[in-house]
CHARMM internal coordinates of N, CA and C (Angstrom, degrees):
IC EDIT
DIST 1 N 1 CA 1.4469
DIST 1 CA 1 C 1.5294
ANGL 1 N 1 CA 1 C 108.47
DIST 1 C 2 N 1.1976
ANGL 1 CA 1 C 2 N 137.15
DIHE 1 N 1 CA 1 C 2 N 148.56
DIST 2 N 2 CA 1.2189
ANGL 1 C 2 N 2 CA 167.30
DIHE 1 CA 1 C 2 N 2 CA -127.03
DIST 2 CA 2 C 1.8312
ANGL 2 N 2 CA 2 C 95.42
DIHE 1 C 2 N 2 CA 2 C -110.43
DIST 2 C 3 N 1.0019
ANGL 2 CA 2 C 3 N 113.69
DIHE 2 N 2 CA 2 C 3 N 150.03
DIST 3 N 3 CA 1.3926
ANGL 2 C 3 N 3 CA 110.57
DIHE 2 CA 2 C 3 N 3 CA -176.67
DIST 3 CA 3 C 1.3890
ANGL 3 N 3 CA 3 C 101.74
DIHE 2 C 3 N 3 CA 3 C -100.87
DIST 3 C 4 N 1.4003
ANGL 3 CA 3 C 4 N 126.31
DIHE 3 N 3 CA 3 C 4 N 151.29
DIST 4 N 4 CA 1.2422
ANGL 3 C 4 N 4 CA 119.55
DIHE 3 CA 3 C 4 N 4 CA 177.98
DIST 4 CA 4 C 1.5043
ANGL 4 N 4 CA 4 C 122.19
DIHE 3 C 4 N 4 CA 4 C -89.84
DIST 4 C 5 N 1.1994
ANGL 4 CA 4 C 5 N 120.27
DIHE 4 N 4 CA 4 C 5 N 114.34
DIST 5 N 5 CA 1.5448
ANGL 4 C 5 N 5 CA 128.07
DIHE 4 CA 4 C 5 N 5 CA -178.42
DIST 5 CA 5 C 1.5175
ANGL 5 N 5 CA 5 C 127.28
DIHE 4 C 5 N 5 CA 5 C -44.47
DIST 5 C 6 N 1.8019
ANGL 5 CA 5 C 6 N 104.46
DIHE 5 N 5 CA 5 C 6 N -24.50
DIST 6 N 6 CA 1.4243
ANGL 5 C 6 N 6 CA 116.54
DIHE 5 CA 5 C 6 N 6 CA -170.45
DIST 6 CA 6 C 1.4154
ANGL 6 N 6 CA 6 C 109.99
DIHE 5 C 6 N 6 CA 6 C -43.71
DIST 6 C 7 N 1.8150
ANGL 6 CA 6 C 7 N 119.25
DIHE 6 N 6 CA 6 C 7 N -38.07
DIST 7 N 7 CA 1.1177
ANGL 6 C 7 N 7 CA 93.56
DIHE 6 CA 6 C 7 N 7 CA -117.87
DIST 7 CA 7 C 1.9953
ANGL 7 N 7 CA 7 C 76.49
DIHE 6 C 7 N 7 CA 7 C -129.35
DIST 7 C 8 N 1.3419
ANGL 7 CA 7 C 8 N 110.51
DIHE 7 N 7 CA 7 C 8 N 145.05
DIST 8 N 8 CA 1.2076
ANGL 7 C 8 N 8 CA 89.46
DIHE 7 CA 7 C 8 N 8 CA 144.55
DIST 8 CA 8 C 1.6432
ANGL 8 N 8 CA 8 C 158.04
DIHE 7 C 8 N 8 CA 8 C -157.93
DIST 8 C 9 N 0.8873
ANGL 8 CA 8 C 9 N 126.58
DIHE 8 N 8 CA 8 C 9 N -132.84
DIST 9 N 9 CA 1.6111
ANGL 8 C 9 N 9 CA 114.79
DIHE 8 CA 8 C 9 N 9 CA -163.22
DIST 9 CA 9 C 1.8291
ANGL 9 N 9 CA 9 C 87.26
DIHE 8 C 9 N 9 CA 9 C -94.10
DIST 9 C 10 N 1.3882
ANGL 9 CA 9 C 10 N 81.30
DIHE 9 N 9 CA 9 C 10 N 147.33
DIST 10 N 10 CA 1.5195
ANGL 9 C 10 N 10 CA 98.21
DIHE 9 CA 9 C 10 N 10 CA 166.24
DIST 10 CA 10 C 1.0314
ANGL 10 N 10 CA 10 C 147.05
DIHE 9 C 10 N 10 CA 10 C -79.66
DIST 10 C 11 N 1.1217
ANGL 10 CA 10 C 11 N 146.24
DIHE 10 N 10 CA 10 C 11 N 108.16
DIST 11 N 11 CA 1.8309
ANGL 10 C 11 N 11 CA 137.96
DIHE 10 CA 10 C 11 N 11 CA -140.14
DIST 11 CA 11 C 1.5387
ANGL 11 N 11 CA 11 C 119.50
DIHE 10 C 11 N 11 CA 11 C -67.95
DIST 11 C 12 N 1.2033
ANGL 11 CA 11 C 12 N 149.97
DIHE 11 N 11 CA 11 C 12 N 112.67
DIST 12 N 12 CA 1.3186
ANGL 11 C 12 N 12 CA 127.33
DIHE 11 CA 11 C 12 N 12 CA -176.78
DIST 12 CA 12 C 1.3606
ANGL 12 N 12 CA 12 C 109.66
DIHE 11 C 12 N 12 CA 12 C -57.84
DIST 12 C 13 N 1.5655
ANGL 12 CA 12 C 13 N 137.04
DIHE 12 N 12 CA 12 C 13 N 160.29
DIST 13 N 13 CA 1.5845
ANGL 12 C 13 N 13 CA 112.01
DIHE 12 CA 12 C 13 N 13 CA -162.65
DIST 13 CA 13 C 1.9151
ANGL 13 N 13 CA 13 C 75.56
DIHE 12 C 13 N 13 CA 13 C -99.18
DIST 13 C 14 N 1.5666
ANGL 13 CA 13 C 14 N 98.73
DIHE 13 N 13 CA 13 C 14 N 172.18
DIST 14 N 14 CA 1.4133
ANGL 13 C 14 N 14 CA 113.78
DIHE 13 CA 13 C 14 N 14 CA -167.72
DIST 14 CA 14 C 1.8632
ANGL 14 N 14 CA 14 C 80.21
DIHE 13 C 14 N 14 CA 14 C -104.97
DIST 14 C 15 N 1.2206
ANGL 14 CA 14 C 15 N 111.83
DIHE 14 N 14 CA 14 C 15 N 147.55
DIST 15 N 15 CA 1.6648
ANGL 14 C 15 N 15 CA 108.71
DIHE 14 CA 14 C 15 N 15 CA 163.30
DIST 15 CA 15 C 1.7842
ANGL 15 N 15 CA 15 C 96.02
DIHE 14 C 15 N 15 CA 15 C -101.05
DIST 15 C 16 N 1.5452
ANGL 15 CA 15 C 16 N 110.26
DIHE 15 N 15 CA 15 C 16 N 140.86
DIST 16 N 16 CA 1.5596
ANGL 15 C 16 N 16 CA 152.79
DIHE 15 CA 15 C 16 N 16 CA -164.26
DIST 16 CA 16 C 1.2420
ANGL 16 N 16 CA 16 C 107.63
DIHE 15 C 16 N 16 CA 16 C -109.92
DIST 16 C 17 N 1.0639
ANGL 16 CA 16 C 17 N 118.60
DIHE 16 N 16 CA 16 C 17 N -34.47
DIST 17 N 17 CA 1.2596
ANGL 16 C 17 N 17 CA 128.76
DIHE 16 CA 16 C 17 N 17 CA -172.04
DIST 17 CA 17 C 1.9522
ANGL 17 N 17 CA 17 C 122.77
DIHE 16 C 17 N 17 CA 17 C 105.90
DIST 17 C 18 N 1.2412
ANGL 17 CA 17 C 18 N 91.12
DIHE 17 N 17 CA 17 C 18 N 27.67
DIST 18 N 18 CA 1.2580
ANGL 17 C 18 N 18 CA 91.31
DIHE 17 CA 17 C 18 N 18 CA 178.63
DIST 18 CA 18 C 2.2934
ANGL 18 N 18 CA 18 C 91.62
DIHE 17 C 18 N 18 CA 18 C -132.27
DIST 18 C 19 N 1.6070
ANGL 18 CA 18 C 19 N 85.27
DIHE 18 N 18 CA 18 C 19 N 112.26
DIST 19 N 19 CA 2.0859
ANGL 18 C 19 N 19 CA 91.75
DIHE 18 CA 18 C 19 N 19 CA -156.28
DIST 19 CA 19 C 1.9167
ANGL 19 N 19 CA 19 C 80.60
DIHE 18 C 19 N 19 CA 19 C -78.56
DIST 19 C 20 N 1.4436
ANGL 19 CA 19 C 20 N 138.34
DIHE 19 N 19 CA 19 C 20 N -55.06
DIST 20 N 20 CA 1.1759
ANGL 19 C 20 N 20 CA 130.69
DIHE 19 CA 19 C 20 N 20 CA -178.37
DIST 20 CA 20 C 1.4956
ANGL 20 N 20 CA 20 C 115.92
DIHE 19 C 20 N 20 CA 20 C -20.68
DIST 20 C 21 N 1.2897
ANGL 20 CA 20 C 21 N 116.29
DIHE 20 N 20 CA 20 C 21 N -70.50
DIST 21 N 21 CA 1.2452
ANGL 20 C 21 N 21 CA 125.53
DIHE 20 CA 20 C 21 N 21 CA 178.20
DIST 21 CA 21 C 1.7363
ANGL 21 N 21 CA 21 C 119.80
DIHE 20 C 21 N 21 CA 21 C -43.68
DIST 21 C 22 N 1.7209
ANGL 21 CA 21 C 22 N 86.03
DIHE 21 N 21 CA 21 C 22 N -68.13
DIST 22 N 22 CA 1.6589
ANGL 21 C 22 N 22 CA 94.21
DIHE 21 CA 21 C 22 N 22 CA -169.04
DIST 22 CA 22 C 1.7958
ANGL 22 N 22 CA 22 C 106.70
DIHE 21 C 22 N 22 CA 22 C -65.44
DIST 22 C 23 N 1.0716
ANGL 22 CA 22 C 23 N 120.75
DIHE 22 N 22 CA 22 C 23 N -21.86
DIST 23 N 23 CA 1.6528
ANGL 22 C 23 N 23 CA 118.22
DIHE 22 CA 22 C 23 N 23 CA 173.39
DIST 23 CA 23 C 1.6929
ANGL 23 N 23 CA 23 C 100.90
DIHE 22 C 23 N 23 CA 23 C -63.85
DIST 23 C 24 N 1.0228
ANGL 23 CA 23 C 24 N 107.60
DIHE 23 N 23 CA 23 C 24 N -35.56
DIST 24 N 24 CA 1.9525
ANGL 23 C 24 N 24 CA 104.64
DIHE 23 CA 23 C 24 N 24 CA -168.09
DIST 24 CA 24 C 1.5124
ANGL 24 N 24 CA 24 C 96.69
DIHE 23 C 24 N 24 CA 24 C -65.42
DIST 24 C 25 N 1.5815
ANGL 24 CA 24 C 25 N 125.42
DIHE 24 N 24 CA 24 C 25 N -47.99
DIST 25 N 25 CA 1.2804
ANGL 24 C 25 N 25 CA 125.64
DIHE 24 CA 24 C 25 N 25 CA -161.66
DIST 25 CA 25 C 1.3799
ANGL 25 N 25 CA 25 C 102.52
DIHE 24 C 25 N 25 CA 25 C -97.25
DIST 25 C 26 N 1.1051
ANGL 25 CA 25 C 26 N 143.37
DIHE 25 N 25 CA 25 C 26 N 14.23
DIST 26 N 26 CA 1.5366
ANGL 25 C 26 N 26 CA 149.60
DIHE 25 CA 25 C 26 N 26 CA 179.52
DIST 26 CA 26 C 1.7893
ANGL 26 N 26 CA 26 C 91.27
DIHE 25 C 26 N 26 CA 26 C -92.57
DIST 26 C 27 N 1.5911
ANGL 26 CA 26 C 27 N 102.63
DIHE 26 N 26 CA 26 C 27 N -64.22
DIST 27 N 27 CA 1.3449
ANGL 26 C 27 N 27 CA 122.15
DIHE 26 CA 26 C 27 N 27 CA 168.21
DIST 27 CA 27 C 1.3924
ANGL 27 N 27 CA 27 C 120.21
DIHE 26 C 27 N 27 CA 27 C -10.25
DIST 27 C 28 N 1.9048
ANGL 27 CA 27 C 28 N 109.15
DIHE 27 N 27 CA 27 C 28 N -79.06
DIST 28 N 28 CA 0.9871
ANGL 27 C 28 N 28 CA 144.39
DIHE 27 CA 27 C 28 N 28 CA 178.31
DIST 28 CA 28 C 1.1382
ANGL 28 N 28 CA 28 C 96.62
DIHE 27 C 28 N 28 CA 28 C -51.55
DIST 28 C 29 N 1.4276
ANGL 28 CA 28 C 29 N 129.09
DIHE 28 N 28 CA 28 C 29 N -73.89
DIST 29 N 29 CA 1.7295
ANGL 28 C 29 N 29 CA 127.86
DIHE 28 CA 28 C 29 N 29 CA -158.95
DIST 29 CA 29 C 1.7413
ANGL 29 N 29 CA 29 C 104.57
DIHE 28 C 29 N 29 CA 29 C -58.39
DIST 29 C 30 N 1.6195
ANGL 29 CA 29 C 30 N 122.25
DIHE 29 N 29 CA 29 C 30 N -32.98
DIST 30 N 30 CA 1.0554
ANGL 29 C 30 N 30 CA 94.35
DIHE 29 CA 29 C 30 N 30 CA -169.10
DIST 30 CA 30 C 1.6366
ANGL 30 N 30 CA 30 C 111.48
DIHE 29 C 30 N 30 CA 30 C -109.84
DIST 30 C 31 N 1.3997
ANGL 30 CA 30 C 31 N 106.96
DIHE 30 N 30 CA 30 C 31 N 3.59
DIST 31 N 31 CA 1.6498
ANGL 30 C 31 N 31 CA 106.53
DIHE 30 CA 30 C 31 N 31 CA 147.36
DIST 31 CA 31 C 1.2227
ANGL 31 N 31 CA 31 C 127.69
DIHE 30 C 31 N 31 CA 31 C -49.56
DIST 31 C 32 N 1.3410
ANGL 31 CA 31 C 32 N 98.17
DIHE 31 N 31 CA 31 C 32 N -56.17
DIST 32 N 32 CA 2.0493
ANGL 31 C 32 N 32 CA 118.01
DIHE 31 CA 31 C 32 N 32 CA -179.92
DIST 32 CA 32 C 2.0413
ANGL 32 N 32 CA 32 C 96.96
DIHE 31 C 32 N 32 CA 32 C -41.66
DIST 32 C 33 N 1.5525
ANGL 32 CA 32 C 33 N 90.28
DIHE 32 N 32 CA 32 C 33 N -58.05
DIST 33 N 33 CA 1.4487
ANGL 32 C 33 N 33 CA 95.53
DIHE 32 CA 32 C 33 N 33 CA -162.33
DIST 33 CA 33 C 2.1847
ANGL 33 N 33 CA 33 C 109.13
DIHE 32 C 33 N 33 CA 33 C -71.12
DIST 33 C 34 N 1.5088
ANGL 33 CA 33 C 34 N 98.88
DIHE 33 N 33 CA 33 C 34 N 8.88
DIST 34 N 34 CA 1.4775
ANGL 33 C 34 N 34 CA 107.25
DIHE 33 CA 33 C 34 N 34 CA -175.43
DIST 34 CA 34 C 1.7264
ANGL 34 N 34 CA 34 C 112.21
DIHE 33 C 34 N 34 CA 34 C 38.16
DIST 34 C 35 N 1.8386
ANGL 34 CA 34 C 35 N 116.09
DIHE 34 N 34 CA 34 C 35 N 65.18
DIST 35 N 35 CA 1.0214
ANGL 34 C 35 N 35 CA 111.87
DIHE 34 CA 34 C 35 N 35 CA 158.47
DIST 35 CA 35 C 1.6952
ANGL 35 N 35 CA 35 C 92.02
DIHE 34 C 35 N 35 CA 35 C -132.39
DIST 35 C 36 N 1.3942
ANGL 35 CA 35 C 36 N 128.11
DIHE 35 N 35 CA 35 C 36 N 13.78
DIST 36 N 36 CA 1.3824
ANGL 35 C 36 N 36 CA 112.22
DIHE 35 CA 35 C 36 N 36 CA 170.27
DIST 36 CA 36 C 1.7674
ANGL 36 N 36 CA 36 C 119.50
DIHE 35 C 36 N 36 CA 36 C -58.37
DIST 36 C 37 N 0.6121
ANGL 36 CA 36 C 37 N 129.16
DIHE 36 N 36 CA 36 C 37 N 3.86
DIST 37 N 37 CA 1.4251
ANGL 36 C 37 N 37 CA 143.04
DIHE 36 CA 36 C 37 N 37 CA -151.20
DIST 37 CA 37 C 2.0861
ANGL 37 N 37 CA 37 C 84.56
DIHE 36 C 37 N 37 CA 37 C -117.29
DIST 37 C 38 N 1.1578
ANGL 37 CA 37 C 38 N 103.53
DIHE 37 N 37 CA 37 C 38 N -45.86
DIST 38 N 38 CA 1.8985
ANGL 37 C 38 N 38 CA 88.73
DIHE 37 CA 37 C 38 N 38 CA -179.42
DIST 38 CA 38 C 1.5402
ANGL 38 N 38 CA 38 C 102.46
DIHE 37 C 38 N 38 CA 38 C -70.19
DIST 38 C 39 N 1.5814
ANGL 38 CA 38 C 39 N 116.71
DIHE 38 N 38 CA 38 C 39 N -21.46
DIST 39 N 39 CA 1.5375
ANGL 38 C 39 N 39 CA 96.07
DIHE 38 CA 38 C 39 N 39 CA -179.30
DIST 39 CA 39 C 1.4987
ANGL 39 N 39 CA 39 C 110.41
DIHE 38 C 39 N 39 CA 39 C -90.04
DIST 39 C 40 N 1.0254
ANGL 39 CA 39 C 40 N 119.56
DIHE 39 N 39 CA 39 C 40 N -35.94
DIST 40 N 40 CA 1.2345
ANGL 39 C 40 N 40 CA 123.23
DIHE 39 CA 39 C 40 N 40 CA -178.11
DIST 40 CA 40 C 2.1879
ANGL 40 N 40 CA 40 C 103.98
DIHE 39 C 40 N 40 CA 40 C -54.11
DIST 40 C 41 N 0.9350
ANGL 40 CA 40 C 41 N 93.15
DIHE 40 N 40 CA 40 C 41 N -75.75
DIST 41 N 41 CA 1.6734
ANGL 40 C 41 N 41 CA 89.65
DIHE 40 CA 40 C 41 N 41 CA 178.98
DIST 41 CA 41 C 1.9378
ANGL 41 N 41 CA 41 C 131.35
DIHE 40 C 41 N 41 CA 41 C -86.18
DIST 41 C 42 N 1.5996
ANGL 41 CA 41 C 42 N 86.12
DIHE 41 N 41 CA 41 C 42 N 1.15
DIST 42 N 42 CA 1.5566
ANGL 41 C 42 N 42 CA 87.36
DIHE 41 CA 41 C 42 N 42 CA 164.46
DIST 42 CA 42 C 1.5472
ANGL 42 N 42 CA 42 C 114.29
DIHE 41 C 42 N 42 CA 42 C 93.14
DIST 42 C 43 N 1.0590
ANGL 42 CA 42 C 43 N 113.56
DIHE 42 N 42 CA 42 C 43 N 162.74
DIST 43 N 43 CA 1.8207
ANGL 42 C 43 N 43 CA 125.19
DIHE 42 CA 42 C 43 N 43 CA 178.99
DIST 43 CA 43 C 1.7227
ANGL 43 N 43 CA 43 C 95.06
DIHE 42 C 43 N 43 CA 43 C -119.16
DIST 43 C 44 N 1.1793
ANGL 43 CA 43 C 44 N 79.83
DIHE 43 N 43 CA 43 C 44 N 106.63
DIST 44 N 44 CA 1.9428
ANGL 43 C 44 N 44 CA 87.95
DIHE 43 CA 43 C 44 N 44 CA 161.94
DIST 44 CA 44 C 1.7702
ANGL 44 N 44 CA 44 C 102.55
DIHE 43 C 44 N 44 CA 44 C -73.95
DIST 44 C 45 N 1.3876
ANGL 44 CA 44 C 45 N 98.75
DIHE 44 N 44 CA 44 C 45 N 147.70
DIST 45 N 45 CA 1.7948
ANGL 44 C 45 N 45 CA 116.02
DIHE 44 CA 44 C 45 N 45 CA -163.61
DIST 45 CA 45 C 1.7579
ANGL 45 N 45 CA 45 C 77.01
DIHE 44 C 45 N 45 CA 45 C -140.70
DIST 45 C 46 N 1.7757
ANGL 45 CA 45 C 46 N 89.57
DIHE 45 N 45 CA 45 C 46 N 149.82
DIST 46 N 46 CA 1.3467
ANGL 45 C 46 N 46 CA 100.33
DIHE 45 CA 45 C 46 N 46 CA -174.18
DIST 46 CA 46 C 1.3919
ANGL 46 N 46 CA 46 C 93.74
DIHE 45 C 46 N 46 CA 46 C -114.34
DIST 46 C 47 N 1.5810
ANGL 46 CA 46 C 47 N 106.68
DIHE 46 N 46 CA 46 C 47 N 146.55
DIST 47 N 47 CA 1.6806
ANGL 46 C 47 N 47 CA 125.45
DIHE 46 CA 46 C 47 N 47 CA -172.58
DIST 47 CA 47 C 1.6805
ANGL 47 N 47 CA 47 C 105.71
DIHE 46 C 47 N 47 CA 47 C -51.89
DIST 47 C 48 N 1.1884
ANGL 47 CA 47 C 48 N 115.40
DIHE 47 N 47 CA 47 C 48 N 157.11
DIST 48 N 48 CA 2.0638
ANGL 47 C 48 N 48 CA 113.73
DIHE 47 CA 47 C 48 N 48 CA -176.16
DIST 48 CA 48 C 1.2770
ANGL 48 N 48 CA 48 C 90.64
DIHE 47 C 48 N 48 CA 48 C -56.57
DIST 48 C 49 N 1.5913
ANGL 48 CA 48 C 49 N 140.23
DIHE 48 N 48 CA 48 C 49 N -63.66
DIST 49 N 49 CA 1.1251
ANGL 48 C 49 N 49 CA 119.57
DIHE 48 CA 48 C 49 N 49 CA -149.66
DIST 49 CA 49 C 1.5989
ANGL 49 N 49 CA 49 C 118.26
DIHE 48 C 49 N 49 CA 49 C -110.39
DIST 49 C 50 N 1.2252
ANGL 49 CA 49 C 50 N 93.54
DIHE 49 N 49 CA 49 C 50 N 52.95
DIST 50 N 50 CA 1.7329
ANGL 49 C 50 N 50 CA 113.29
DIHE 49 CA 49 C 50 N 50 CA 173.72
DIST 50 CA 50 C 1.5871
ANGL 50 N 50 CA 50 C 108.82
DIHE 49 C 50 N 50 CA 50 C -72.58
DIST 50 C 51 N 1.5436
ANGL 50 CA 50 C 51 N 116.28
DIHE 50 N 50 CA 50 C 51 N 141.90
DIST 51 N 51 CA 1.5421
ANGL 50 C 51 N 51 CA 110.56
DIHE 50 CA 50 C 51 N 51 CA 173.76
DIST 51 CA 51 C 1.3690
ANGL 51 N 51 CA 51 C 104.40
DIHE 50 C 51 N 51 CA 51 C -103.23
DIST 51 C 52 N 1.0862
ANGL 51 CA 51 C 52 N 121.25
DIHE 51 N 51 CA 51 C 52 N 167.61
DIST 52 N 52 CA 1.4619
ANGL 51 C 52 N 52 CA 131.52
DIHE 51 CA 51 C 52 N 52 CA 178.28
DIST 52 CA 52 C 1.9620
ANGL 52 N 52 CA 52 C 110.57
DIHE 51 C 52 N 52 CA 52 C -73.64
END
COOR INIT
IC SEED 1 N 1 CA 1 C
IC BUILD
């Protein structure tokens, strides 16, 4: 099926050099997208010689 044209994707913001701003909307974009929560508490990474 065809993707729908309506709608669209959200821009990542580019940083300009002004970090105040672009941190608020980095924020925002990746709340919306519900991964603020990986920055806030982190990605556990498994040690080199971890076994499955």
């Amino acid at each position: 099926m065809a993707e729908n044209s309506d709608f669209l994707k959200p821009a990542i913001p580019k940083f300009e050099g002004f970090y105040d701003h672009w941190a608020m909307l980095m924020e925002s974009l990746l709340r919306s997208k519900e991964y603020w929560t990986l920055i806030e508490v982190g990605v556990t990474v498994a040690p080199p010689n971890a076994t499955a």
